[in-house]
C-alpha positions in Angstrom: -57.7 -11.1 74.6 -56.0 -9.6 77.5 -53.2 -7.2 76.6 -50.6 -9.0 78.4 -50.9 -12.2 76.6 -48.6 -11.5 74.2 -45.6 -11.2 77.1 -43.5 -13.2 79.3 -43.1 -12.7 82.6 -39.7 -13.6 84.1 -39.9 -16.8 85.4 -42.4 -18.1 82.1 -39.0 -16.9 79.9 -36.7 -18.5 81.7 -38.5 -21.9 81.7 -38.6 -21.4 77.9 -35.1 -20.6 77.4 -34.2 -23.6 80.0 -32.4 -21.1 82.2 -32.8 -19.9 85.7 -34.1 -16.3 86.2 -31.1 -15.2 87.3 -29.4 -16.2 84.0 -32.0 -13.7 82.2 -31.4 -10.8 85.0 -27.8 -11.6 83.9 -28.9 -11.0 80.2 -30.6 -7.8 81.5 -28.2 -6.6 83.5 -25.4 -6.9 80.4 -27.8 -6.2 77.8 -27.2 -9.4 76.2 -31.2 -10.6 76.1 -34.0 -10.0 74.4 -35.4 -6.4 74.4 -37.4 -6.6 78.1 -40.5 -4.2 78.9 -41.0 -3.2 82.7 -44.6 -2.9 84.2 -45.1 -2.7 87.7 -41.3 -2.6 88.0 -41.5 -6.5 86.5 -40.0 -7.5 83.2 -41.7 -8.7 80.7 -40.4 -9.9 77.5 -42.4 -9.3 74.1 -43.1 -13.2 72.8 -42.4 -11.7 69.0 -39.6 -9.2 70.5 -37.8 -13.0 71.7 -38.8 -15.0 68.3 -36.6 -12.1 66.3 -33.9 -11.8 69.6 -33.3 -16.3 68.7 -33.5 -15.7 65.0 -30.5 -13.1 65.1 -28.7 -15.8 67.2 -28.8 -18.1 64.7 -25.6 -19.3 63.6 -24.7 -21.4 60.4 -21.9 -23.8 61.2 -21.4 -24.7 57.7 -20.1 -21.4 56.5 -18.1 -21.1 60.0 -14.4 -21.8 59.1 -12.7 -25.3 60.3 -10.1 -25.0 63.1 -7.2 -27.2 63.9 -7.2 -30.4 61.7 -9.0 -28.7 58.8 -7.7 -30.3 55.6 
């Protein structure tokens, strides 16, 4: 098992976010993203490291409170 197999390069995690890589250079570039690895002056993104990064995202709209109209 190659060693690298277990990253994403740039473009393979922007096509799984449904981004454009510039979007994830955004993410980079305002630490907003997943934590990012650099080989070769390349990012690559741990596929566990982004699992964990989506899980914290995770948001439960039923406990979010009702706005405007909220009986």
């Amino acid at each position: 098992m190659p060693l690298l197999d277990d990253y994403y390069t740039d473009p393979e995690f922007a096509r799984e976010m449904g981004v454009k890589t510039r979007t994830t250079k955004s993410w980079r570039d305002n630490r907003t993203g997943p934590p990012v690895t650099f080989i070769a002056g390349r990012p690559r993104y741990r596929k566990e490291a982004v699992r964990q990064w989506l899980l914290a995202r995770e948001i439960d709209l039923s406990k979010r409170a009702r706005r405007r109209g909220a009986a």
